[in-house]
PDB file of the backbone (N, CA, C, O) and the ligand in Angstrom, with CONECT records:
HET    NAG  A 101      14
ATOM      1  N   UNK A   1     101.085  76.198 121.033  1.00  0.00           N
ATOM      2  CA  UNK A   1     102.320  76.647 120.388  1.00  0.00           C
ATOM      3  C   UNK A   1     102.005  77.190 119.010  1.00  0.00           C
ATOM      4  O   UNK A   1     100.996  76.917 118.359  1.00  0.00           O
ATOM      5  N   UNK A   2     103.000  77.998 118.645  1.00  0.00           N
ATOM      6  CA  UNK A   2     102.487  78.506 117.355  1.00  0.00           C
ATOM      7  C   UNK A   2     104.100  78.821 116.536  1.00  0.00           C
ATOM      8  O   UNK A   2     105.026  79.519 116.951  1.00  0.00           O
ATOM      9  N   UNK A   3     104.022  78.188 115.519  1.00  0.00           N
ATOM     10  CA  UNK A   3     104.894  78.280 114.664  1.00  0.00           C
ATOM     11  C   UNK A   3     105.196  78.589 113.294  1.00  0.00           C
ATOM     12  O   UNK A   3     104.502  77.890 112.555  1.00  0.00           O
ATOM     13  N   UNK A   4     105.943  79.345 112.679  1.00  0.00           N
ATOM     14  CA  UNK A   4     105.822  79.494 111.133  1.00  0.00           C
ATOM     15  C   UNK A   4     106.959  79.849 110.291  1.00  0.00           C
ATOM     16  O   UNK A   4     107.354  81.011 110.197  1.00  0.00           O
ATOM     17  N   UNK A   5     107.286  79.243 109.912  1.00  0.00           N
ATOM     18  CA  UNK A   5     108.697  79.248 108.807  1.00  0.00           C
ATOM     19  C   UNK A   5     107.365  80.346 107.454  1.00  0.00           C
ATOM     20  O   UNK A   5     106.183  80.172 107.156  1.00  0.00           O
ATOM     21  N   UNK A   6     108.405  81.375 107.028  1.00  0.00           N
ATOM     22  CA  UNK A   6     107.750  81.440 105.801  1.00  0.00           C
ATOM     23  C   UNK A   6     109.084  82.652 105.245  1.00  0.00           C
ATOM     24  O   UNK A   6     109.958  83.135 105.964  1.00  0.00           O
ATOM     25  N   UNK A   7     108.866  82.898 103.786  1.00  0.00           N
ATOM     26  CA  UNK A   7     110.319  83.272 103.426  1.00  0.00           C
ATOM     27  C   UNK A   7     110.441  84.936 103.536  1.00  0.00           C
ATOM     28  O   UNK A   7     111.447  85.602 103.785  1.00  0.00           O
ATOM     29  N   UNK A   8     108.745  85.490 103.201  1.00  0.00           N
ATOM     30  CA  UNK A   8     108.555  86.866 103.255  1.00  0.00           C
ATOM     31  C   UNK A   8     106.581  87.194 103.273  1.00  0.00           C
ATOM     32  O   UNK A   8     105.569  86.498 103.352  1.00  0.00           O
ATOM     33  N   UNK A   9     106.846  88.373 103.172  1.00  0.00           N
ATOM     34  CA  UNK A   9     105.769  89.002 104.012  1.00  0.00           C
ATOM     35  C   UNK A   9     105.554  90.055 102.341  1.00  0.00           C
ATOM     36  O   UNK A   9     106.201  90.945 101.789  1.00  0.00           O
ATOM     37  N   UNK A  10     103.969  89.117 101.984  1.00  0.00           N
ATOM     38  CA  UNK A  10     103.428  89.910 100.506  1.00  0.00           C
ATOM     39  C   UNK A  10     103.057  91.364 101.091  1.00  0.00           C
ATOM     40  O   UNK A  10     103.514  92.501 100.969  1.00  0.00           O
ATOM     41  N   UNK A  11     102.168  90.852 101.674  1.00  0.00           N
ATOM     42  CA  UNK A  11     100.621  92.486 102.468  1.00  0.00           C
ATOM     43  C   UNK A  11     100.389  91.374 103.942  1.00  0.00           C
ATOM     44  O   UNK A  11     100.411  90.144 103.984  1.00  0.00           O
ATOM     45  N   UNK A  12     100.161  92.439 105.107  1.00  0.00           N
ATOM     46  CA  UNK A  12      99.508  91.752 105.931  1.00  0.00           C
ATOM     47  C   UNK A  12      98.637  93.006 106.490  1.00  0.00           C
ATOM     48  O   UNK A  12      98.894  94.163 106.156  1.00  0.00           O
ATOM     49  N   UNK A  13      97.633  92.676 107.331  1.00  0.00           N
ATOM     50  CA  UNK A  13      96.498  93.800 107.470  1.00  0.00           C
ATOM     51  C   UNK A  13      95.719  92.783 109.138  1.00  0.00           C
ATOM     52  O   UNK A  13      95.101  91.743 109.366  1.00  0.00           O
ATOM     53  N   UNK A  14      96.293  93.954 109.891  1.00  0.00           N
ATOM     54  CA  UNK A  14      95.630  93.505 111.454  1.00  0.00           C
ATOM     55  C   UNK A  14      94.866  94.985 111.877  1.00  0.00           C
ATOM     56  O   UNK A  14      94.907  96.032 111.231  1.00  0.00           O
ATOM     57  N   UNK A  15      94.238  94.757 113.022  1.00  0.00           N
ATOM     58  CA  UNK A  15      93.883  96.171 113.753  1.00  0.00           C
ATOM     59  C   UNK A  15      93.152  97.043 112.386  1.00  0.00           C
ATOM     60  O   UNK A  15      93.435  98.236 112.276  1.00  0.00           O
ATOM     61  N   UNK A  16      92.355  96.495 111.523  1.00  0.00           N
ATOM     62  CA  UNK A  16      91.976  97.262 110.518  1.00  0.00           C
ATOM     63  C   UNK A  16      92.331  97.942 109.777  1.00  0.00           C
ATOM     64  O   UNK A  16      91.598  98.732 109.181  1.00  0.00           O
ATOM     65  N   UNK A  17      93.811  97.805 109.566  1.00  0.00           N
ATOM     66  CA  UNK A  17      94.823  98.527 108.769  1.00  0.00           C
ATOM     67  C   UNK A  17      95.915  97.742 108.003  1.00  0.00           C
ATOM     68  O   UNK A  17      96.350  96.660 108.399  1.00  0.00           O
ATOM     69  N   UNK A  18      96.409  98.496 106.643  1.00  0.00           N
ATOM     70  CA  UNK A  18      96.937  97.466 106.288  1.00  0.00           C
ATOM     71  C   UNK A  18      98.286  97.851 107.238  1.00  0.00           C
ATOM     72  O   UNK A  18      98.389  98.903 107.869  1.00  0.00           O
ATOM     73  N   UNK A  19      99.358  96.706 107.200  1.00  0.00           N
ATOM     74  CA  UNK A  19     100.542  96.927 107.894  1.00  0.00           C
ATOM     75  C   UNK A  19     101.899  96.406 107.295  1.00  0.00           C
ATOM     76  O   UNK A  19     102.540  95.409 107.629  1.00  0.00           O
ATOM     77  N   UNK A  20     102.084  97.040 106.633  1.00  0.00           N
ATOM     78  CA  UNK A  20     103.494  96.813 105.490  1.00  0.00           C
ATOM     79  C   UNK A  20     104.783  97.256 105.801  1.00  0.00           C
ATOM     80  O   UNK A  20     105.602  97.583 104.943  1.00  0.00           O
ATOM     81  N   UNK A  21     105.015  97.279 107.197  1.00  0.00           N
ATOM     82  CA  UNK A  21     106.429  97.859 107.893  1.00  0.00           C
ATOM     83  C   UNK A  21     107.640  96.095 107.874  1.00  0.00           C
ATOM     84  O   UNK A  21     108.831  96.026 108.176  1.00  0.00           O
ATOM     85  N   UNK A  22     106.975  95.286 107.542  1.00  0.00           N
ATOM     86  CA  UNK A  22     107.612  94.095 106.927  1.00  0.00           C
ATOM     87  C   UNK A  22     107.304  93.409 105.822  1.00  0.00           C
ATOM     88  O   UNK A  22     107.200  92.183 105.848  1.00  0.00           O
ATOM     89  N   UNK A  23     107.088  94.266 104.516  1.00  0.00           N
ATOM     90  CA  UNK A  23     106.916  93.751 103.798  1.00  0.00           C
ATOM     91  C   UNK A  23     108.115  93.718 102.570  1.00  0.00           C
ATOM     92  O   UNK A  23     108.762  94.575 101.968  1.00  0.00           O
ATOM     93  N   UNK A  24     108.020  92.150 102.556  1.00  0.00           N
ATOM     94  CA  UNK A  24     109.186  92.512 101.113  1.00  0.00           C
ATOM     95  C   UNK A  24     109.121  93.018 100.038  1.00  0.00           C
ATOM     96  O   UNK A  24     108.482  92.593  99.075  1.00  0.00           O
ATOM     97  N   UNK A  25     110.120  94.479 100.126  1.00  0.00           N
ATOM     98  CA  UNK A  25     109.669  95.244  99.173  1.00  0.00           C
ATOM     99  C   UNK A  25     109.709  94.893  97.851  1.00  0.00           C
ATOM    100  O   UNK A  25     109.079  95.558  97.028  1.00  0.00           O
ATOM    101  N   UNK A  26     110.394  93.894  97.516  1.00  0.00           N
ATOM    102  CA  UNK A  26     109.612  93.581  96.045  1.00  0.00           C
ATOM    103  C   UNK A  26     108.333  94.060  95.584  1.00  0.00           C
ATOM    104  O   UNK A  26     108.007  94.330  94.428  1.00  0.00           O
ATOM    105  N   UNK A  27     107.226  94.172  97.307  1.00  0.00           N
ATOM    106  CA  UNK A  27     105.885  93.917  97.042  1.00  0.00           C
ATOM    107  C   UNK A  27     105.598  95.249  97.004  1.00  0.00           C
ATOM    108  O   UNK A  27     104.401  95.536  97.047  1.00  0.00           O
ATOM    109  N   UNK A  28     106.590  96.360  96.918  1.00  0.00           N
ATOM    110  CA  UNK A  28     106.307  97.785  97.623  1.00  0.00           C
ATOM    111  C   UNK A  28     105.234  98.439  96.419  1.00  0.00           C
ATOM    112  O   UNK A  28     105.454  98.588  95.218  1.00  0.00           O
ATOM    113  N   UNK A  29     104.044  98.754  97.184  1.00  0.00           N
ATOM    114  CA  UNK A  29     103.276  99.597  96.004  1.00  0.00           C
ATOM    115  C   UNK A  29     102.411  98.886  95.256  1.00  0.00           C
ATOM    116  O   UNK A  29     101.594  99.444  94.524  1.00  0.00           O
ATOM    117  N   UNK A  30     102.529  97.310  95.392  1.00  0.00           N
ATOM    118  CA  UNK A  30     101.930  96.849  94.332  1.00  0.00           C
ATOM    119  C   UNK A  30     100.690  96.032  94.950  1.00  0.00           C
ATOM    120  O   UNK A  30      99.878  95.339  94.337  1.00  0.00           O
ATOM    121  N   UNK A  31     100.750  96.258  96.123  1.00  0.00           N
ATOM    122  CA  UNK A  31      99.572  95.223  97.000  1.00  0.00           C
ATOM    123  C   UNK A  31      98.474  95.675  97.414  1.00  0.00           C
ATOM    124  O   UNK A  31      98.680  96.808  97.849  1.00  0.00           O
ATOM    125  N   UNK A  32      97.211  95.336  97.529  1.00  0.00           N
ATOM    126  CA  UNK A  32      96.162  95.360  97.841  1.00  0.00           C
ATOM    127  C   UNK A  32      95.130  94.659  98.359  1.00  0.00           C
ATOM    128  O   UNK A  32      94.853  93.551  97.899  1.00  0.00           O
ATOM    129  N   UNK A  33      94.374  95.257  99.460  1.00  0.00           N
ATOM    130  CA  UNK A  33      93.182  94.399  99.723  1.00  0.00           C
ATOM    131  C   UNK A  33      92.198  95.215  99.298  1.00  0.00           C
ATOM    132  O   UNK A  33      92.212  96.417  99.032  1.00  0.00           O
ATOM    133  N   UNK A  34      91.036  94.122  99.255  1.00  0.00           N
ATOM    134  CA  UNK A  34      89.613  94.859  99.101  1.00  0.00           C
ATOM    135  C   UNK A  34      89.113  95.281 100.338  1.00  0.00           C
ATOM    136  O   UNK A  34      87.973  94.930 100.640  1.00  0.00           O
ATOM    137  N   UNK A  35      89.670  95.872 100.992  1.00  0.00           N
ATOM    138  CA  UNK A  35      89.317  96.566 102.458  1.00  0.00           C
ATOM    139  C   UNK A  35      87.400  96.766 102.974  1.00  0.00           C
ATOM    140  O   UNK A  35      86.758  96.624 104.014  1.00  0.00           O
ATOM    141  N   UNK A  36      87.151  97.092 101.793  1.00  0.00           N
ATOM    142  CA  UNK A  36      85.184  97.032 102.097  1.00  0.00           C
ATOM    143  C   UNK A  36      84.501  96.282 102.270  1.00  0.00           C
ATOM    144  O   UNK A  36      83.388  96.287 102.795  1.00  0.00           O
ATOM    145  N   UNK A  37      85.586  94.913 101.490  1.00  0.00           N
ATOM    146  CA  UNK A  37      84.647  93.803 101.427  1.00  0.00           C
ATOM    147  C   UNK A  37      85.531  92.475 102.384  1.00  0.00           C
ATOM    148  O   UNK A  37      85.239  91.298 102.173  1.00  0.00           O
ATOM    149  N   UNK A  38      86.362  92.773 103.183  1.00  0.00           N
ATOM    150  CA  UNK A  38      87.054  91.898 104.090  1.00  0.00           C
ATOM    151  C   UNK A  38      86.067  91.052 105.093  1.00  0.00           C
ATOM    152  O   UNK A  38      86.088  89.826 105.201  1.00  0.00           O
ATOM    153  N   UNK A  39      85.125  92.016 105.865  1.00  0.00           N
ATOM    154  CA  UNK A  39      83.940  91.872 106.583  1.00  0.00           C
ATOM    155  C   UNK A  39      83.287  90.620 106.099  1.00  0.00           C
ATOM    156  O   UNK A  39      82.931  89.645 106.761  1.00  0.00           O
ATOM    157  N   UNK A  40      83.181  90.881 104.538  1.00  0.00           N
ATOM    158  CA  UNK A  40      82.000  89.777 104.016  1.00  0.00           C
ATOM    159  C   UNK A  40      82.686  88.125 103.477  1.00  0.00           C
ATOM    160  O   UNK A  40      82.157  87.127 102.988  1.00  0.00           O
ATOM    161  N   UNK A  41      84.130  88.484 103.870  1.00  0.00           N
ATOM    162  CA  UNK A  41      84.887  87.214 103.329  1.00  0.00           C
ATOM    163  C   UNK A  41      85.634  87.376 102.373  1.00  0.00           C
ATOM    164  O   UNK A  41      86.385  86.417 102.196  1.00  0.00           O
ATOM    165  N   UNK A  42      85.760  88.288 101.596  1.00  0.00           N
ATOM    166  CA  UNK A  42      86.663  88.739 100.536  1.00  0.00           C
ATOM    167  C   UNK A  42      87.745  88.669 100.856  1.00  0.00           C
ATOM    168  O   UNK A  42      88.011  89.870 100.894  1.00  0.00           O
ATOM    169  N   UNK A  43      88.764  88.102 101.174  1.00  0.00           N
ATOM    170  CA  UNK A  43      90.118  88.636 101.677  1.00  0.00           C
ATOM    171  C   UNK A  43      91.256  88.429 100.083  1.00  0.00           C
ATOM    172  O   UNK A  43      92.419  88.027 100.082  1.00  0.00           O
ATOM    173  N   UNK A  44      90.765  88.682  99.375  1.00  0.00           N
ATOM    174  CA  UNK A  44      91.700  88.967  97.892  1.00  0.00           C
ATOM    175  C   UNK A  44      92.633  89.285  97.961  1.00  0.00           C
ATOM    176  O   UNK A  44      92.566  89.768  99.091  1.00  0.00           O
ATOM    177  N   UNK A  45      94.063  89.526  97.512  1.00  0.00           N
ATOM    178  CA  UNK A  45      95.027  89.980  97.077  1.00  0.00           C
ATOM    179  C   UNK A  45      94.791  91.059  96.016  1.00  0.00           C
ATOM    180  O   UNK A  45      94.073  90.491  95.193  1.00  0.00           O
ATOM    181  N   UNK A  46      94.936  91.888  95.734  1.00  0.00           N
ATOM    182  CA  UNK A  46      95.508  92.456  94.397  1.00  0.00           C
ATOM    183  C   UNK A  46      96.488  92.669  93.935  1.00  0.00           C
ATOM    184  O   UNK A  46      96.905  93.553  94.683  1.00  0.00           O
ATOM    185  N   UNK A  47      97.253  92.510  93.186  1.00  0.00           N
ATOM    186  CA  UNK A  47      98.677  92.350  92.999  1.00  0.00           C
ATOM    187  C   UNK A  47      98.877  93.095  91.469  1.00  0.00           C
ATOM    188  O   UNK A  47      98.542  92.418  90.497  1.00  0.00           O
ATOM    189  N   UNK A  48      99.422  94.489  91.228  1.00  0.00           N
ATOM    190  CA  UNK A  48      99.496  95.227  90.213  1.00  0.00           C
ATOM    191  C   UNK A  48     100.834  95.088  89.892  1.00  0.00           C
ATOM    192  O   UNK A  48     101.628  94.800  90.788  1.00  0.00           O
ATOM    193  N   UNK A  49     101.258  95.268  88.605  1.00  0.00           N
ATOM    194  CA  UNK A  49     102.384  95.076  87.834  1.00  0.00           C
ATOM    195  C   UNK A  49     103.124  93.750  88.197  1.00  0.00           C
ATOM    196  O   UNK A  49     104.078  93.579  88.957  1.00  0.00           O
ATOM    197  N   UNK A  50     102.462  92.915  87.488  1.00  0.00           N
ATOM    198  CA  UNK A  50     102.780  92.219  88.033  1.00  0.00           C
ATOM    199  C   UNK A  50     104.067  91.126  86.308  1.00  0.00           C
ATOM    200  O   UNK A  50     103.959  90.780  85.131  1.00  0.00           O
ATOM    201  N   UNK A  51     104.882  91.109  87.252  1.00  0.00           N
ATOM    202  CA  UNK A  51     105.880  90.587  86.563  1.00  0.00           C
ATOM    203  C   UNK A  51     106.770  88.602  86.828  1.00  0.00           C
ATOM    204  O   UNK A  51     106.630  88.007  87.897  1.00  0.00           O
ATOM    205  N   UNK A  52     107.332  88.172  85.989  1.00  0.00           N
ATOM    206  CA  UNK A  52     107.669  86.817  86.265  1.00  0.00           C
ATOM    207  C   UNK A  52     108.286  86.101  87.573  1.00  0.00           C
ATOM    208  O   UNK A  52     108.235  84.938  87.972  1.00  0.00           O
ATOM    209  N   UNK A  53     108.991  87.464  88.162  1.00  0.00           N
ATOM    210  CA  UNK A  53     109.338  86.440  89.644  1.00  0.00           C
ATOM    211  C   UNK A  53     108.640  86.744  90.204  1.00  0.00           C
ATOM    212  O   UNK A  53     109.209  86.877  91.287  1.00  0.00           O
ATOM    213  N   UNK A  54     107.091  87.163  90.405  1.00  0.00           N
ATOM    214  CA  UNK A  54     106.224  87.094  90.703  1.00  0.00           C
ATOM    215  C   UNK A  54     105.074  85.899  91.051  1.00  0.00           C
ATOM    216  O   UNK A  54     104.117  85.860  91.825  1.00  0.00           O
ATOM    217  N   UNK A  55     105.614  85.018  90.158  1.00  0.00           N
ATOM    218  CA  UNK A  55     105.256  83.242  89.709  1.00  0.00           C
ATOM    219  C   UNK A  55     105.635  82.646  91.245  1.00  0.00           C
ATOM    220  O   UNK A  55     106.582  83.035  91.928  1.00  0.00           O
ATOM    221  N   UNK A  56     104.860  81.820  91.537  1.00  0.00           N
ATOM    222  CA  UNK A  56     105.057  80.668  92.431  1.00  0.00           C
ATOM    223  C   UNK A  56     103.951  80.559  93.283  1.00  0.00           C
ATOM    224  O   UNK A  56     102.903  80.871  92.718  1.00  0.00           O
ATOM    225  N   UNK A  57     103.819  80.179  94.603  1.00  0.00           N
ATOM    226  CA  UNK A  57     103.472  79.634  95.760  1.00  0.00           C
ATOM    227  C   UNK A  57     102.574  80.639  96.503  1.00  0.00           C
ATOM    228  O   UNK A  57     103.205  81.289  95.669  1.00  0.00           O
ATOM    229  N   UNK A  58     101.766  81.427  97.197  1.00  0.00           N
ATOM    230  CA  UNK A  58     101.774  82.004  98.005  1.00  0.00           C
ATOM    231  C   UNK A  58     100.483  81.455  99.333  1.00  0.00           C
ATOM    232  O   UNK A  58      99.453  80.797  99.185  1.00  0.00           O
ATOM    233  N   UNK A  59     100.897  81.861 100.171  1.00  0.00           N
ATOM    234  CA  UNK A  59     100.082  81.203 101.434  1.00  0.00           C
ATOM    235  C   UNK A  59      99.230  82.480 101.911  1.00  0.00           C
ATOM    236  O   UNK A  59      99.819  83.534 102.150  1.00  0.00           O
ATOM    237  N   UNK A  60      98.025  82.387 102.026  1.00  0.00           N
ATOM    238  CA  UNK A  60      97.216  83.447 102.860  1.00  0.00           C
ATOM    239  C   UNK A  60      96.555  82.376 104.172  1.00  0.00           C
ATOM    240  O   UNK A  60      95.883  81.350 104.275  1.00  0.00           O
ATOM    241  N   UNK A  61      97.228  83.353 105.015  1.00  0.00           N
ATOM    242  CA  UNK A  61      96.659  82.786 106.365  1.00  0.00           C
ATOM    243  C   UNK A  61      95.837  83.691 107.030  1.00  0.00           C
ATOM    244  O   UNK A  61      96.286  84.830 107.160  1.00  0.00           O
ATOM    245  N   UNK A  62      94.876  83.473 107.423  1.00  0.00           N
ATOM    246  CA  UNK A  62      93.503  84.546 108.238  1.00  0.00           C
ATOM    247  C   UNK A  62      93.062  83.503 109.442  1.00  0.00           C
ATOM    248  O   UNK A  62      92.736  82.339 109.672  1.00  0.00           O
ATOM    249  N   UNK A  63      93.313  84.868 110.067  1.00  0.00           N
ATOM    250  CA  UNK A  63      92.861  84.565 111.486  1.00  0.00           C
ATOM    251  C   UNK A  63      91.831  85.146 112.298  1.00  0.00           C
ATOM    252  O   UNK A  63      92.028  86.359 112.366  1.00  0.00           O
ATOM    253  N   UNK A  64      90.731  84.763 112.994  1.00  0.00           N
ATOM    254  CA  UNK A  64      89.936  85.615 113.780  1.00  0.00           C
ATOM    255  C   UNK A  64      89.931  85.345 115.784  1.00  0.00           C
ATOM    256  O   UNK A  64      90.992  84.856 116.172  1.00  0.00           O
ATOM    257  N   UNK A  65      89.498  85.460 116.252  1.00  0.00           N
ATOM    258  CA  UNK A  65      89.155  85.148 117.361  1.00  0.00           C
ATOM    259  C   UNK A  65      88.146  83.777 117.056  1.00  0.00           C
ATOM    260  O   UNK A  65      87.738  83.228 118.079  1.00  0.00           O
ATOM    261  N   UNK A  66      87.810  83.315 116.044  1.00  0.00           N
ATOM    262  CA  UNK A  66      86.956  81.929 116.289  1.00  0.00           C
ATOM    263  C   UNK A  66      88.301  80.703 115.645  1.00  0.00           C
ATOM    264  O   UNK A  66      88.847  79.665 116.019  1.00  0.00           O
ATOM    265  N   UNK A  67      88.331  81.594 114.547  1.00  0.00           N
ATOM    266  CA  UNK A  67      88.710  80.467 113.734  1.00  0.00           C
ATOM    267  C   UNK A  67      90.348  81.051 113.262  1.00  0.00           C
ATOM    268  O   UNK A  67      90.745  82.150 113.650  1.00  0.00           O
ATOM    269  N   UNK A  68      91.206  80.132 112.370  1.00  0.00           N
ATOM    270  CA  UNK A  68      92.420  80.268 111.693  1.00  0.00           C
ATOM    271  C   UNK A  68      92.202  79.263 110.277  1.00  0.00           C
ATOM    272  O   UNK A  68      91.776  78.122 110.453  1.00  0.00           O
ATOM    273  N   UNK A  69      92.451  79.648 109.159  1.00  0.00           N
ATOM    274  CA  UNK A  69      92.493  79.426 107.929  1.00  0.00           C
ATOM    275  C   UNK A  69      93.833  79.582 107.182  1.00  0.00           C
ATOM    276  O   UNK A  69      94.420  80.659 107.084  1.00  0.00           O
ATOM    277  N   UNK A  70      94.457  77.908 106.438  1.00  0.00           N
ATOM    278  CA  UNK A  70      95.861  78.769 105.765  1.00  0.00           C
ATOM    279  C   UNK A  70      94.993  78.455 103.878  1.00  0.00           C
ATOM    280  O   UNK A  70      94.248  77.517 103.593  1.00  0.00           O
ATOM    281  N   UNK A  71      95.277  79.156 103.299  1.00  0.00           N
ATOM    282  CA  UNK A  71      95.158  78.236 101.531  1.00  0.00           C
ATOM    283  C   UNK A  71      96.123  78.552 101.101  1.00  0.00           C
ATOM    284  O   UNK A  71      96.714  79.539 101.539  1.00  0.00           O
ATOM    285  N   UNK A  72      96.543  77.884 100.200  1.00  0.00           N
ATOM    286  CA  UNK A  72      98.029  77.720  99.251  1.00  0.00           C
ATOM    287  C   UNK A  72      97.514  78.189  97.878  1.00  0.00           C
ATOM    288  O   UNK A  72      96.716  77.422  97.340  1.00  0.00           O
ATOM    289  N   UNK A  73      97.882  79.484  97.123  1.00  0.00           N
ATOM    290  CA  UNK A  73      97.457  79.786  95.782  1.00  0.00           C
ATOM    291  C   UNK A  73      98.617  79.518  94.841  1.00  0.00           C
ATOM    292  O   UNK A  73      99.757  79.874  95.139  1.00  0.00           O
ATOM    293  N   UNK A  74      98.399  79.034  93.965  1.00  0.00           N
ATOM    294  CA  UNK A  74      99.871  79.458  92.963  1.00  0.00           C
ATOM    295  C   UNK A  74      99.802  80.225  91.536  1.00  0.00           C
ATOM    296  O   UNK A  74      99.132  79.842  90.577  1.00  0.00           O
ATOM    297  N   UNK A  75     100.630  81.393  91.577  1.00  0.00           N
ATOM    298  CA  UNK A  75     100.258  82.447  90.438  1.00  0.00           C
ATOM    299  C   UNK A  75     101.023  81.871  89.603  1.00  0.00           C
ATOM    300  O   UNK A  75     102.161  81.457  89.827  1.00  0.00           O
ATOM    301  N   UNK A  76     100.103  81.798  88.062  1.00  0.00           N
ATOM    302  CA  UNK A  76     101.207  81.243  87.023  1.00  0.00           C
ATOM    303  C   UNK A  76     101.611  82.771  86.551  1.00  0.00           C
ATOM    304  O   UNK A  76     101.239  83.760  87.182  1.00  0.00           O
ATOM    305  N   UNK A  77     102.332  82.831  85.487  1.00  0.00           N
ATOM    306  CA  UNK A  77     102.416  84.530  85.122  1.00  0.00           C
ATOM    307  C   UNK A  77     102.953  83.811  83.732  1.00  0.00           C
ATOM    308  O   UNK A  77     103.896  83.023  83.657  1.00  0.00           O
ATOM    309  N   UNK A  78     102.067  84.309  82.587  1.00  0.00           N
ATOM    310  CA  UNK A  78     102.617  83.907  81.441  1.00  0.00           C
ATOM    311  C   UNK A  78     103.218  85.874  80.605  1.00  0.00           C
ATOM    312  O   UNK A  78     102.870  86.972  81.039  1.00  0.00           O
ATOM    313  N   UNK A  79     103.884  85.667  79.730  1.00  0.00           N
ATOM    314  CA  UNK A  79     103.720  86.796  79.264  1.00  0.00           C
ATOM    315  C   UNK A  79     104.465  86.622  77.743  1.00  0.00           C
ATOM    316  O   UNK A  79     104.667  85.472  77.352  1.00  0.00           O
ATOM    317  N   UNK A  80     104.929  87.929  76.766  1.00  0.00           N
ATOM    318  CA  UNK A  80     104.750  88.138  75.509  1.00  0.00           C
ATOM    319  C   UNK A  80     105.740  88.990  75.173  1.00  0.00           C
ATOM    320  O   UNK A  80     105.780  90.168  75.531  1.00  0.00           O
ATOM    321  N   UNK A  81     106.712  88.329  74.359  1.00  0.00           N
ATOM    322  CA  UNK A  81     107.585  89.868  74.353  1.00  0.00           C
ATOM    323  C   UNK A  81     107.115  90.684  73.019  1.00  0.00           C
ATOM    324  O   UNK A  81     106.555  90.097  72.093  1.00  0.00           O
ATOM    325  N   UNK A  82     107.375  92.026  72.996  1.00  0.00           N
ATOM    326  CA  UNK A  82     106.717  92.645  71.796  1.00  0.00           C
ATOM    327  C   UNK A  82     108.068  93.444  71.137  1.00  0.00           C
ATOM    328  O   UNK A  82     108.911  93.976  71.859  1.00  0.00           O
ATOM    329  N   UNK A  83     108.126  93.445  69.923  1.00  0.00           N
ATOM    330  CA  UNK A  83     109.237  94.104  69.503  1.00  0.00           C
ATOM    331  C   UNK A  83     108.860  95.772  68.984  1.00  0.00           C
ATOM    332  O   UNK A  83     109.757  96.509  68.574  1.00  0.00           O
TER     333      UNK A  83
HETATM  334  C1  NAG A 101      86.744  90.446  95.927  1.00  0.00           C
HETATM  335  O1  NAG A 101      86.484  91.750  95.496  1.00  0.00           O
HETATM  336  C2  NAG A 101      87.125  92.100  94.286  1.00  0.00           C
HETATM  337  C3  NAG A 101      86.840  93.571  94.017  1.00  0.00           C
HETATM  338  O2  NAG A 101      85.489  93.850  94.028  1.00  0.00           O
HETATM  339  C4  NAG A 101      86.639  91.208  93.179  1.00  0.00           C
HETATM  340  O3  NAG A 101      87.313  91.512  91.989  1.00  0.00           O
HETATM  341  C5  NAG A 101      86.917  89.760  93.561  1.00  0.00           C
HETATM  342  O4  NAG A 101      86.390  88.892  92.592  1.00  0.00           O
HETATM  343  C6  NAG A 101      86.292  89.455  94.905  1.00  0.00           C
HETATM  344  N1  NAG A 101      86.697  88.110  95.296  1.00  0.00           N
HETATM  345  C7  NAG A 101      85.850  87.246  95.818  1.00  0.00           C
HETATM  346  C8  NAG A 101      86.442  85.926  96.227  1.00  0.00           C
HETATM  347  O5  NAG A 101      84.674  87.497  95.982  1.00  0.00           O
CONECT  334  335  343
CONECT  335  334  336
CONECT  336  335  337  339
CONECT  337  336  338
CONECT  338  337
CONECT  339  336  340  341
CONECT  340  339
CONECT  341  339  342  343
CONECT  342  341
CONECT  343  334  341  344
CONECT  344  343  345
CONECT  345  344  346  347
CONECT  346  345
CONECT  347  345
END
């Protein structure tokens, strides 16, 4: 069985492509993988402009034909106002 509550969809990337036809666009434009280096274990996020409700929780789950992996990251986001 396979199950998963989750609230939204940052970047996801199957079939060697990324695939952002469900992604919450909050995330629109601002996401990235290191696509060259996925092969070698890299599976990074990049996350540009990145702003305060941006802060919290996020889950990366990777899957292969051997194995399934979840980790839990949490982005702090401090910032500065400038006059
Ligand atoms: C993944 O690659 C990016 C871009 O080269 C690099 O900044 C990042 O540190 C790498 N992450 C890991 C876990 O190696």
């Amino acid at each position: 069985d396979y199950i998963r509550w989750q609230s939204s969809i940052v970047h996801s990337y199957y079939d060697e492509l990324d695939q952002l036809g469900y992604q919450n666009p909050l995330y629109k434009g601002r996401t990235s993988l290191f696509n060259d280096q996925i092969s070698g274990g890299n599976l990074s996020l990049g996350l540009a402009r990145v702003n305060l409700q941006d802060q919290g929780r996020y889950l990366c789950y990777a899957s292969t034909s051997q194995k399934n992996q979840e980790t839990f990251i949490t982005l702090t986001v401090r910032g500065e106002l400038k006059s």
